[in-house]
C-alpha positions in Angstrom: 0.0 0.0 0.0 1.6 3.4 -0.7 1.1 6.2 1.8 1.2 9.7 0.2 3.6 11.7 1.5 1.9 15.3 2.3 4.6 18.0 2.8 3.3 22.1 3.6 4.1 24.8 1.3 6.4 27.3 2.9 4.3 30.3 4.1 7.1 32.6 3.0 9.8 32.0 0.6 13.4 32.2 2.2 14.0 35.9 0.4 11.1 37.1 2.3 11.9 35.4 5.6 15.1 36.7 5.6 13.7 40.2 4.8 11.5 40.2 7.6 14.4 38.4 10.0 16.6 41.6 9.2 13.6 44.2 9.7 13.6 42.3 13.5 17.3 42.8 13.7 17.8 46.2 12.3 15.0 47.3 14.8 16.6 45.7 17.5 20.0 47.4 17.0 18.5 51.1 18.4 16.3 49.7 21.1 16.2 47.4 24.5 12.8 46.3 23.0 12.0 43.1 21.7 10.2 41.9 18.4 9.0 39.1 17.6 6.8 37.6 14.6 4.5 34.6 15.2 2.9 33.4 12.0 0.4 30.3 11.4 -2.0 29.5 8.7 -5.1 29.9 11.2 -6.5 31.1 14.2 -7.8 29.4 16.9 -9.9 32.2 18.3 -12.5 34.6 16.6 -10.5 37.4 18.2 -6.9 37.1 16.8 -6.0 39.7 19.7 -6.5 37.1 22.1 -4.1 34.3 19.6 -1.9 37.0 20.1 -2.2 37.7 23.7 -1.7 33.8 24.0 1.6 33.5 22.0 2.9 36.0 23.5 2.9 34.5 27.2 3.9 31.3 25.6 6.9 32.7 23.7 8.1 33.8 26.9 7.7 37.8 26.1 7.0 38.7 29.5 10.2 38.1 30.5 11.8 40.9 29.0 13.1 43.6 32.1 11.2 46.5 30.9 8.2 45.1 30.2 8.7 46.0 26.5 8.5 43.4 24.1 6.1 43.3 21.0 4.2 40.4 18.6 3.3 40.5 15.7 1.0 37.8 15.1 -0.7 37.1 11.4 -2.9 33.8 10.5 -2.3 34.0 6.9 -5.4 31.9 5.7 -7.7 33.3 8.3 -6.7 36.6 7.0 -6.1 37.6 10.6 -3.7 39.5 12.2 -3.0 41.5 15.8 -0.2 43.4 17.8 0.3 42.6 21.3 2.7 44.7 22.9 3.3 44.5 26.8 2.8 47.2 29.3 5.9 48.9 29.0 5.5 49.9 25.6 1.9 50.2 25.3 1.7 52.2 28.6 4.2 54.7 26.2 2.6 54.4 22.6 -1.2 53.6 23.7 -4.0 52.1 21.5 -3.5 54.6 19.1 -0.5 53.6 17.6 -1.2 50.0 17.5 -4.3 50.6 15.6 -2.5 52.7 12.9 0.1 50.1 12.7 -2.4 47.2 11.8 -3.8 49.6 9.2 -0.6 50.2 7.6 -0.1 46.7 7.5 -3.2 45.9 6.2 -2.5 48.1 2.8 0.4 45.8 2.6 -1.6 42.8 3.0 -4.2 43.8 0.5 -1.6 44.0 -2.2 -0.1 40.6 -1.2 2.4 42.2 -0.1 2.8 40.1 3.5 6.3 39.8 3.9 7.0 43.8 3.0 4.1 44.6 5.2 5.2 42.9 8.2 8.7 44.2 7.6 7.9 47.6 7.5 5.4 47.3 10.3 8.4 45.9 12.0 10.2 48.9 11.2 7.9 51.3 12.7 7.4 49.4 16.2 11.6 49.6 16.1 10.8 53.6 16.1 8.5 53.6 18.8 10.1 51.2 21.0 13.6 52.9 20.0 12.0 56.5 21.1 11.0 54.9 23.9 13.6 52.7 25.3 16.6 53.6 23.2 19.3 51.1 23.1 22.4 51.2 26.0 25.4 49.4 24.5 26.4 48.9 28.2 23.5 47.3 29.6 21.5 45.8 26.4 21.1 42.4 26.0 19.3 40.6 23.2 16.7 38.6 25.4 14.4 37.0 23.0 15.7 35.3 19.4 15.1 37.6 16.4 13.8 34.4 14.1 10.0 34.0 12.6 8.2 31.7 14.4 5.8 29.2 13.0 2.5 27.5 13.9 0.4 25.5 12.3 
C-alpha cells in the first residue's frame, strides 16, 4: 500500500523570511525592546488579539526587564492579524499607535504584499520602541531570538 507523503508549502519564501528576520534585527539594534513575529495559517480564536495575547505569554515575552517586548501575530489563511505589545510599551505608545500600525499593514496585506508589510510594520514598532527605550550598549542584551516563528 503506498502512503502519500503530504509536505506544507512554505508560508514565505526564504527571500522574504530573511527580509522580515533583518527588519527584527535592524530594529533591534536602536532599542532594548524586543520583536517578535508569530505566524500560522489559522487562528484558533474569533478574536486574533487574544491568539496574540496567548503566543505572547507562551513565547516567553513577558520576561523581558522593561516590560517591552512586541508580537506580531498574522494567520495567513484566516486573513487575521494583531499586535500585542506589553505594558511597557503600550503604557508609552497607547492604543493609538497599534491601531495605525495594523492599518498600515493591512494596505500591505491587500496588495499581497505580506512579507514587505510585516517588515515595515516591524520597522515602525523599532521607532516607537527605540524612542522609547533607546538602546544602551552597556546594559543591552538581546533577550528574546530575532527568528519567525511558525504555527500550524
Amino acid at each position: 500500500m503506498n502512503i502519500p507523503f503530504f509536505t506544507r508549502k512554505p508560508l514565505f519564501k526564504p527571500a522574504e523570511q530573511e527580509q522580515i528576520v533583518s527588519a527584527i534585527q535592524a530594529a533591534e539594534k536602536c532599542t532594548s525592546g524586543e520583536v517578535r513575529v508569530y505566524v500560522e495559517s489559522h487562528c484558533r480564536y474569533v478574536d486574533a488579539l487574544d491568539r496574540a495575547a496567548e503566543m505572547f505569554a507562551a513565547l516567553g515575552m513577558e520576561k523581558t526587564a522593561a516590560r517591552n517586548g512586541v508580537l506580531v501575530y498574522v494567520a495567513l489563511k484566516d486573513r487575521q492579524l494583531a499586535i500585542y505589545g506589553d505594558r511597557g510599551i503600550h503604557q508609552k505608545v497607547g492604543d493609538t499607535f497599534w491601531n495605525q500600525q495594523v492599518r498600515n499593514i493591512l494596505g500591505d496585506f491587500n496588495k499581497a504584499n505580506y512579507a514587505g508589510g510585516i517588515a515595515a510594520v516591524v520597522a515602525a514598532i523599532g521607532k516607537a520602541l527605540e524612542t522609547h527605550f533607546p538602546y544602551d550598549g552597556g546594559t543591552d542584551v538581546n533577550e528574546l531570538p530575532d527568528d519567525i516563528v511558525f504555527g500550524r
